[in-house]
C-alpha positions as CSV (number, residue, x, y, z in Angstrom):
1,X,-95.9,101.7,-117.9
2,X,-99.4,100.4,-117.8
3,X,-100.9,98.2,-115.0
4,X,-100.9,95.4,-117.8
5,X,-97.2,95.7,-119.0
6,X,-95.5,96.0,-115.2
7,X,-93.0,93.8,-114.3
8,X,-93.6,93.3,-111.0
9,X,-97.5,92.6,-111.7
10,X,-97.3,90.3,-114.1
11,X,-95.3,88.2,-111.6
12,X,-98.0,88.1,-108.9
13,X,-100.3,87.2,-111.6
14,X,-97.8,84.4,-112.7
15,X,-97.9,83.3,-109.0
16,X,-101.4,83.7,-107.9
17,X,-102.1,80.8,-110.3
18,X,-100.3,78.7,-108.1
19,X,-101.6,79.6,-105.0
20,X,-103.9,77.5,-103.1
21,X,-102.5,74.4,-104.8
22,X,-100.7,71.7,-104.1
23,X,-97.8,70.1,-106.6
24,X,-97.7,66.3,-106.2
25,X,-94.0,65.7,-108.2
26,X,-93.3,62.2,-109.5
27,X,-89.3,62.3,-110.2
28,X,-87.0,59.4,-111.4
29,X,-84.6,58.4,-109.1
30,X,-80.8,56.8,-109.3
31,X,-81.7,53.7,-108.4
32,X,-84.6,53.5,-111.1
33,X,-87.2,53.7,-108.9
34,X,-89.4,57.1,-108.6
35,X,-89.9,59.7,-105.3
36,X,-93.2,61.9,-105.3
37,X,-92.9,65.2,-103.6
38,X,-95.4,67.9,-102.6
39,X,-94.8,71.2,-103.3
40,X,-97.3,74.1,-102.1
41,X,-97.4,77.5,-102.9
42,X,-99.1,80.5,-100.1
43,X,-99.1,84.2,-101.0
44,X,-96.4,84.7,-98.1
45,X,-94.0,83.6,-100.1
46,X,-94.4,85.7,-102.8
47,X,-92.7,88.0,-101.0
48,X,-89.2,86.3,-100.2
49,X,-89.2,85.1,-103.9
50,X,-89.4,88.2,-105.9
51,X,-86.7,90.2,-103.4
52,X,-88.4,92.1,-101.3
53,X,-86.9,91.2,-98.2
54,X,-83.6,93.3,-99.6
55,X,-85.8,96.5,-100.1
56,X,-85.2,97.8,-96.3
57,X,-86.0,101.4,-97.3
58,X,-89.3,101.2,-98.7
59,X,-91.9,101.4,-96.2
60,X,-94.4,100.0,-97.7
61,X,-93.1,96.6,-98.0
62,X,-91.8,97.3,-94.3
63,X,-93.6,93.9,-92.6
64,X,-93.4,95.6,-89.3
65,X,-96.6,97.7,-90.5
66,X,-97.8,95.3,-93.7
67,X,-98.5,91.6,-93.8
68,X,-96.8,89.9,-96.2
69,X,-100.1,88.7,-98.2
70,X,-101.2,91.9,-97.9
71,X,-98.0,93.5,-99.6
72,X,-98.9,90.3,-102.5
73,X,-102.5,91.9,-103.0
74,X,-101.0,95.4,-103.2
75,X,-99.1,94.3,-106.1
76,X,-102.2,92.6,-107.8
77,X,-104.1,96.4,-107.4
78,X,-101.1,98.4,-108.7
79,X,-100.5,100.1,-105.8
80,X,-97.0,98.8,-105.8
81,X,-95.1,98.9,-108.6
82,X,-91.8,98.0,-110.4
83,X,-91.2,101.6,-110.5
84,X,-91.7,102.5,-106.9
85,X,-89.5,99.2,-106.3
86,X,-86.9,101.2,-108.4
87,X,-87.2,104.3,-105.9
88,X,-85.4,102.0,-103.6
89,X,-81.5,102.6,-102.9
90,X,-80.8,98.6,-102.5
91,X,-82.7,97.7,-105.9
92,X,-79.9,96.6,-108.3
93,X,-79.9,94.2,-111.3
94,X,-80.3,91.2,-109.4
95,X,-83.5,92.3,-107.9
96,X,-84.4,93.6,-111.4
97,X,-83.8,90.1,-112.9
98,X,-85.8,88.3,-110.5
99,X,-88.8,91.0,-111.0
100,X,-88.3,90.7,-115.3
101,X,-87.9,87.0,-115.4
102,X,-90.5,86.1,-112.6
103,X,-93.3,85.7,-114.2
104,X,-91.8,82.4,-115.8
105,X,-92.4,80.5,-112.7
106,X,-95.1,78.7,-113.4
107,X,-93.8,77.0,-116.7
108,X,-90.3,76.9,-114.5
109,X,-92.7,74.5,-112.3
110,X,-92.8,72.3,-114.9
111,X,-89.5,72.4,-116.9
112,X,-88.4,68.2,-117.0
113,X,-85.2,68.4,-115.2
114,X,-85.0,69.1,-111.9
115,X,-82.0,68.7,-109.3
116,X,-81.1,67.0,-105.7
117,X,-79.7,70.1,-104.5
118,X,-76.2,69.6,-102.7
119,X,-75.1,72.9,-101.0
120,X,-71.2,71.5,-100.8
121,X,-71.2,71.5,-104.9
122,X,-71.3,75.0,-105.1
123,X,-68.0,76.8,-105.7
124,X,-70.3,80.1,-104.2
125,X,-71.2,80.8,-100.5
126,X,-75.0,79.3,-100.4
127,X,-77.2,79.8,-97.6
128,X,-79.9,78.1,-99.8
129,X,-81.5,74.9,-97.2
130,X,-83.5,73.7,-100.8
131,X,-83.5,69.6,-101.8
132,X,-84.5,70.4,-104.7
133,X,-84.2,72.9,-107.5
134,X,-86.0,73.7,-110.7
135,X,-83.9,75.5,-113.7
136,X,-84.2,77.0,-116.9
137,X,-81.9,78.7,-119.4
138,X,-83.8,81.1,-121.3
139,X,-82.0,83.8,-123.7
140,X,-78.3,83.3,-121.6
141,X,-80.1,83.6,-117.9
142,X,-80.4,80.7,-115.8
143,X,-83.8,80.9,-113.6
144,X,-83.6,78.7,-110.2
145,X,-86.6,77.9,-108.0
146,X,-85.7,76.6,-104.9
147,X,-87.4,74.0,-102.6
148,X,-87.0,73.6,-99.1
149,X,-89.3,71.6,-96.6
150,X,-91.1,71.5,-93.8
151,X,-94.1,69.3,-93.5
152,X,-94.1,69.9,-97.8
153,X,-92.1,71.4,-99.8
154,X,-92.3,74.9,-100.3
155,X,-90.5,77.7,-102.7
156,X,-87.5,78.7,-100.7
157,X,-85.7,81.1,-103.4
158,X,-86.1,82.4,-107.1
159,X,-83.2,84.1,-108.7
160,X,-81.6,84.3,-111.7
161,X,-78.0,84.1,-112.8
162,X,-75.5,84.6,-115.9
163,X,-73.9,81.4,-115.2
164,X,-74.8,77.9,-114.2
165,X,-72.5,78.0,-110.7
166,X,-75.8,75.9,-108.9
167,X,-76.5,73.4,-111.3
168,X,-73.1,72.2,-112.9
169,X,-72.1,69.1,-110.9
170,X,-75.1,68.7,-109.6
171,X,-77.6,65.2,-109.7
172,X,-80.2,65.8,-112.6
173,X,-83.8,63.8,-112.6
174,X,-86.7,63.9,-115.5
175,X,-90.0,64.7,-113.7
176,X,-92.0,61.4,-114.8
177,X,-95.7,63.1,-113.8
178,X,-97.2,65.7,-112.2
179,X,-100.5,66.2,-110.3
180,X,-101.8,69.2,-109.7
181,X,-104.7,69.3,-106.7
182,X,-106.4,72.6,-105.8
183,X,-108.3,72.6,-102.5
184,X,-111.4,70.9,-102.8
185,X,-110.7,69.8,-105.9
186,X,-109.5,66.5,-107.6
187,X,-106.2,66.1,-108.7
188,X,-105.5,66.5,-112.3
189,X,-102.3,64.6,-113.6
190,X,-100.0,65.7,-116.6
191,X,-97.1,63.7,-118.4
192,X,-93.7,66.1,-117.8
193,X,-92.9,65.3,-121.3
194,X,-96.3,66.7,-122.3
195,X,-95.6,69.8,-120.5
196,X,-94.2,72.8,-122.4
């Protein structure tokens, strides 16, 4: 498997284009009025996202001895791959489904619906702390991206699922417009029903 077919590097290179850049997100609301929320990407979270933190026995994604955006570049050169995530005893199909599917996450950005998370409509155990979630069915797999905020909001969780346990019963909003603002840069808006 070449540098240009792994996995696991064509998902840093799906989320290096949304580093460094803020979201602004104009949704519809209930009441017919509309909320704007900002939603930033860092390298650090690459490595939450794509599973890593369940990798225990790999010592190179250890964050003891590695910082996390250094583990993200190490991915970008090749030096860590999908098949040396595969050497690992805890990587199972889940962590294999977020690694294939991953590189969808910047089109998942900006997928029309998005949902006002509500942990308690969950028949599943959810330690998820997101207000929001992004979701896309694509080939039978439901993709989820996660927000959760502090000062913004910020990617809390990617996985993927055969089932749509975290977005059935849940509150559905069209994103009316999206801005997209890179540092030091003005802000470039995009109609959500423009967006494929």
């Amino acid at each position: 498997m070449g540098i240009d077919t792994d996995p696991l590097i064509l998902a840093a290179k799906s989320y290096e284009k949304l580093i460094n850049k803020n979201f602004d997100i104009t949704i519809d609301t209930k009441d017919g009025n509309t909320k704007t929320i900002q939603v930033h990407f860092k390298k650090d979270n690459f490595y939450h996202l794509i599973g890593f933190h369940y990798l225990k026995d790999l010592p190179q994604l250890n964050t003891r001895h590695n910082k996390k955006n250094k583990i993200f570049n190490n991915v970008l050169q090749g030096t860590i791959t999908y098949n040396s995530l595969k050497s690992s005893s805890h990587f199972d199909n889940k962590i294999d489904d977020r690694v294939n599917y991953f590189h969808n996450i910047d089109k998942l950005l900006f997928e029309k619906v998005i949902l006002d998370f509500d942990a308690c409509n969950v028949s599943l155990k959810t330690n998820l702390k997101c207000d929001y979630m992004f979701f896309k069915n694509k080939n039978g797999k439901y993709m989820h991206l996660s927000l959760a905020q502090d000062k913004n909001h910020y990617p809390e969780s990617f996985f993927v699922r055969d089932d749509s346990a975290y977005i059935k019963d849940q509150d559905i909003f069209d994103i009316v417009l999206i801005k997209e603002v890179e540092k030091n840069k003005s802000k470039k808006s995009k109609k959500a029903s423009n967006i494929s």
